[in-house]
C-alpha positions as MATLAB code, in Angstrom:
seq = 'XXXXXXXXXXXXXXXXXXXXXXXXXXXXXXXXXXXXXXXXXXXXXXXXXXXXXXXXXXXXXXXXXXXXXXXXXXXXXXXXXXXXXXXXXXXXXXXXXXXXXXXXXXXXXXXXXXXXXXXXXXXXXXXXXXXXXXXXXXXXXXXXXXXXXXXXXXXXXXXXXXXXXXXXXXXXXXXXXXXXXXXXXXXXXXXXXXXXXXXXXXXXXXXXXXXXXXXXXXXXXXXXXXX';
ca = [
     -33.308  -29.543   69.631;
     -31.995  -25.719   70.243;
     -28.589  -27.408   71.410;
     -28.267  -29.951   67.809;
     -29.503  -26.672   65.738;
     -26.623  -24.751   67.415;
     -24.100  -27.977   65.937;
     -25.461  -27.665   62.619;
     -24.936  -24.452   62.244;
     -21.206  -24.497   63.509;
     -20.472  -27.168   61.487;
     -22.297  -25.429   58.452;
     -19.870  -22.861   59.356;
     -16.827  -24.822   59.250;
     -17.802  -26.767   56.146;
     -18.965  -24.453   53.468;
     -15.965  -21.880   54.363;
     -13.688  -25.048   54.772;
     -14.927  -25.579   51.024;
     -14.651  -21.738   49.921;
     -18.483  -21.853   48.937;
     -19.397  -17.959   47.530;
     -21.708  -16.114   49.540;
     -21.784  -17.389   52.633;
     -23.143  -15.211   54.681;
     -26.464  -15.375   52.739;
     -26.518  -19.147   52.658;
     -26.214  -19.023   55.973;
     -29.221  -17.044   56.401;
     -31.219  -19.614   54.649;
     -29.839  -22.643   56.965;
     -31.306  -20.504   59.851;
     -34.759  -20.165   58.461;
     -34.780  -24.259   57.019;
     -33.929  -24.721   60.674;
     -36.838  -23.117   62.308;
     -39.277  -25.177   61.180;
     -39.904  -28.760   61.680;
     -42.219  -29.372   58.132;
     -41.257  -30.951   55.875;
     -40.702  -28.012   52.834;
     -40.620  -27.751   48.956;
     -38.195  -25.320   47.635;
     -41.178  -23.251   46.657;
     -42.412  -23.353   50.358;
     -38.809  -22.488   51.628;
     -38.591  -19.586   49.289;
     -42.233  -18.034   50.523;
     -40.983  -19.102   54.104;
     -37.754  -16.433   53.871;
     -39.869  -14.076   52.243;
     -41.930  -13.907   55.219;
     -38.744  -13.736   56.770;
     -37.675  -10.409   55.349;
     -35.157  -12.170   52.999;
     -35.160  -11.584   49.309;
     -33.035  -14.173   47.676;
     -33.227  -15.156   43.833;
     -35.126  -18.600   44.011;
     -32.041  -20.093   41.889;
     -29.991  -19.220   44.912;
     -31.992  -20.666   47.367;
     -32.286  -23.853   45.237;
     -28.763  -24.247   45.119;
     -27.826  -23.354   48.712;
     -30.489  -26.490   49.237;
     -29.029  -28.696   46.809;
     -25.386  -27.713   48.816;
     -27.127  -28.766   52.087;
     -27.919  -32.218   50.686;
     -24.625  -32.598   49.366;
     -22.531  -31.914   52.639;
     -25.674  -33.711   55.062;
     -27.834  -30.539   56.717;
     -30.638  -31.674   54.734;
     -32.129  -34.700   53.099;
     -34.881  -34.703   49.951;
     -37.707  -36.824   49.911;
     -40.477  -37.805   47.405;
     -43.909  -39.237   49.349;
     -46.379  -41.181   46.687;
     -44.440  -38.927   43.647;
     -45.624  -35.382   44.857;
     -43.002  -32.931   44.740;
     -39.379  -33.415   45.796;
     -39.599  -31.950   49.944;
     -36.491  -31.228   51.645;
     -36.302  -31.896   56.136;
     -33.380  -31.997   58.154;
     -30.562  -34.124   58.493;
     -29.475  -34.503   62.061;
     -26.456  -37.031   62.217;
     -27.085  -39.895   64.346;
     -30.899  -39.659   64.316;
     -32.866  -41.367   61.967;
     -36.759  -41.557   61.656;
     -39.608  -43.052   59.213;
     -42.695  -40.907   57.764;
     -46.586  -41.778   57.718;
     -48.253  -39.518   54.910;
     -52.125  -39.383   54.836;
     -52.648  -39.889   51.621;
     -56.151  -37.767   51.668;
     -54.962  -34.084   53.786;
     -51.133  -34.980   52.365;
     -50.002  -34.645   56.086;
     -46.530  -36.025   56.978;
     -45.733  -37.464   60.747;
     -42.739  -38.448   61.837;
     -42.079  -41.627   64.032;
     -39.367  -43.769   65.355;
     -39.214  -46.709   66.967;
     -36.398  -48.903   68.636;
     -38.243  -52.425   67.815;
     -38.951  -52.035   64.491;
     -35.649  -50.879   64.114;
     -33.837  -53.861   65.701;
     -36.533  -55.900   64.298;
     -35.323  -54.884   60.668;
     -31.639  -55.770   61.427;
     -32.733  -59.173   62.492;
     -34.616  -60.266   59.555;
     -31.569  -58.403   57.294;
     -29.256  -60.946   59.171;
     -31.337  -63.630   58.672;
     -31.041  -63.017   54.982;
     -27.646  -62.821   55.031;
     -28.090  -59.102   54.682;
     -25.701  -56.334   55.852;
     -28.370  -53.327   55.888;
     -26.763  -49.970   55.776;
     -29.646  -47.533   55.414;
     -33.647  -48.201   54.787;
     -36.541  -45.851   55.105;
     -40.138  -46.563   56.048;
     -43.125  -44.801   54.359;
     -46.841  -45.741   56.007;
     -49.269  -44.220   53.770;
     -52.866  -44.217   55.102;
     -55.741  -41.720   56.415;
     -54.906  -40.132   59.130;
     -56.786  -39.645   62.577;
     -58.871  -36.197   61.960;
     -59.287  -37.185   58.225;
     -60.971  -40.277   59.540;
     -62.937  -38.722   61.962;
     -64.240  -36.234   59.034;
     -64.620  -39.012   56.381;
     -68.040  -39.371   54.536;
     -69.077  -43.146   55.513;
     -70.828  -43.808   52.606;
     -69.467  -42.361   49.371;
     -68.557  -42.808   45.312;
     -66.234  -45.368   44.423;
     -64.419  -42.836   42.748;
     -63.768  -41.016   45.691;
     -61.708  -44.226   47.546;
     -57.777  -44.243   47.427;
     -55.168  -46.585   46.902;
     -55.411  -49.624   49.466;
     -58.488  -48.751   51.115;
     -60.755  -52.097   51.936;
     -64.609  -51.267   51.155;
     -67.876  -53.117   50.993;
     -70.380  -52.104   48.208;
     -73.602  -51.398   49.659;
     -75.325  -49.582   47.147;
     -75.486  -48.880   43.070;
     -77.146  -46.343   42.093;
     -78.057  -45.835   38.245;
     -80.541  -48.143   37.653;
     -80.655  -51.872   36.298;
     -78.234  -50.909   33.564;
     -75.060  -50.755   35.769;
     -76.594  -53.400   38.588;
     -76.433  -56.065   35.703;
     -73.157  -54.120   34.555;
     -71.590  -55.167   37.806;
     -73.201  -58.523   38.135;
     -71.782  -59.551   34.808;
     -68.334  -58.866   35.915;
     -68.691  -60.574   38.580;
     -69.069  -58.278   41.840;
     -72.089  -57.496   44.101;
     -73.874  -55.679   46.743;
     -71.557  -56.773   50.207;
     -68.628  -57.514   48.215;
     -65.322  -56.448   50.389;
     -62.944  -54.144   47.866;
     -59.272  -52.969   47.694;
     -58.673  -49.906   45.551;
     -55.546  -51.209   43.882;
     -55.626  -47.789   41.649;
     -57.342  -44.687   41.268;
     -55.348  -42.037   38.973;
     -57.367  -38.918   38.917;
     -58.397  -39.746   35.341;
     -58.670  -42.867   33.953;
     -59.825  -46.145   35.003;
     -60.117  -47.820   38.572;
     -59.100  -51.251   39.321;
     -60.284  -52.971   42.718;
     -59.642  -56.496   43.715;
     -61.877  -59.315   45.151;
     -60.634  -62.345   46.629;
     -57.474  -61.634   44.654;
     -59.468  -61.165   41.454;
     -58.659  -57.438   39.622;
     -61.706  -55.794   37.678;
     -61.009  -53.085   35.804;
     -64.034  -50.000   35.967;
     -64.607  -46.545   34.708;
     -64.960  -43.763   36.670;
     -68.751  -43.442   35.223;
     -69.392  -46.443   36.772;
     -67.269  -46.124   39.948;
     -69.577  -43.064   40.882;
     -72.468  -45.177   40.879;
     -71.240  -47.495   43.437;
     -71.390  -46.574   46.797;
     -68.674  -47.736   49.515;
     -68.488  -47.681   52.681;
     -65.078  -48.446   54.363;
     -64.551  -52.406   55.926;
     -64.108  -53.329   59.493;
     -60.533  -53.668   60.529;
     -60.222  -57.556   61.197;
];
């Protein structure tokens, strides 16, 4: 990695002076700092980031040195489940996809030389020239798991989970609620959406039913078996 860092920063070098870009000196300060870490950063965590650095750019400078790295290819913005725009680095000739735990927000980075090959072929069969693609696996991730309350509030599942009711809570009232509309105690969920306000809406057997977050905080999930 030291050895591809050491590239990117001669061709940074070459390009932006090649291009007469003001200040480079300082921009090139900032390349050096995006480079030594491997998260991937907002421009309000790259701005703390050369603070702690000992650097004390204007944030509108540091914004547009990043928006100048995207443009000539050191760095490449992303937006995971529309969060905030995060900037990583661009290494030519590598490419990789992202799983984002959708609970702790972490972002890990994989690649793999099947699923690549295996996208090519079914692009073919389509009668598809593919020229770029990204992956994005969002799920719960392995220490979010392991720290996950097993029996909690609807209205504290996310977006694709698979749950089983196993308890209401609240009295007859919102037992015959839920009975009129059709689901019950062992029922298997999907959260198809869960804003933070607003309405939830789960599926069953392909049916949608649309509840309120009063009522989703009397149910009680627990998550499904993997089949």
């Amino acid at each position: 990695m030291k050895h591809i860092h050491r590239q990117e920063k001669q061709q940074f070098k070459k390009l932006f002076k090649q291009e007469y870009i003001d200040d480079f000196e300082d921009r090139f300060d900032i390349l050096e700092v995006f480079l030594q870490t491997e998260k991937h950063l907002t421009s309000s965590e790259l701005i703390k980031l050369l603070e702690e650095n000992g650097y004390n750019f204007e944030p509108d400078f540091i914004r547009d040195t990043l928006k100048l790295m995207v443009r000539f290819g050191f760095a490449k913005k992303n937006r995971f489940n529309n969060g905030p725009v995060r900037y990583e680095h661009m290494h030519l000739g590598q490419h990789h996809d992202h799983m984002i735990c959708t609970k702790c927000r972490k972002i890990v980075e994989f690649s793999e030389d099947r699923l690549e090959d295996l996208q090519v072929q079914i692009a073919a069969a389509h009668g598809f020239h593919m020229l770029q693609h990204k992956m994005e696996i969002y799920g719960i991730c392995s220490e979010c798991l392991k720290n996950r309350i097993q029996i909690m509030p609807l209205v504290m599942a996310r977006p694709g989970e698979r749950l089983i009711i196993k308890d209401i809570t609240g009295g007859t009232g919102a037992r015959m609620r839920l009975l009129s509309m059709g689901l019950r105690l062992k029922d298997e969920i999907e959260i198809v959406t869960n804003p933070k306000q607003g309405q939830i809406v789960v599926a069953v057997d392909l049916k949608r039913f649309v509840l309120g977050r009063g009522l989703a905080q009397k149910i009680m999930v627990q998550p499904a078996e993997r089949k």
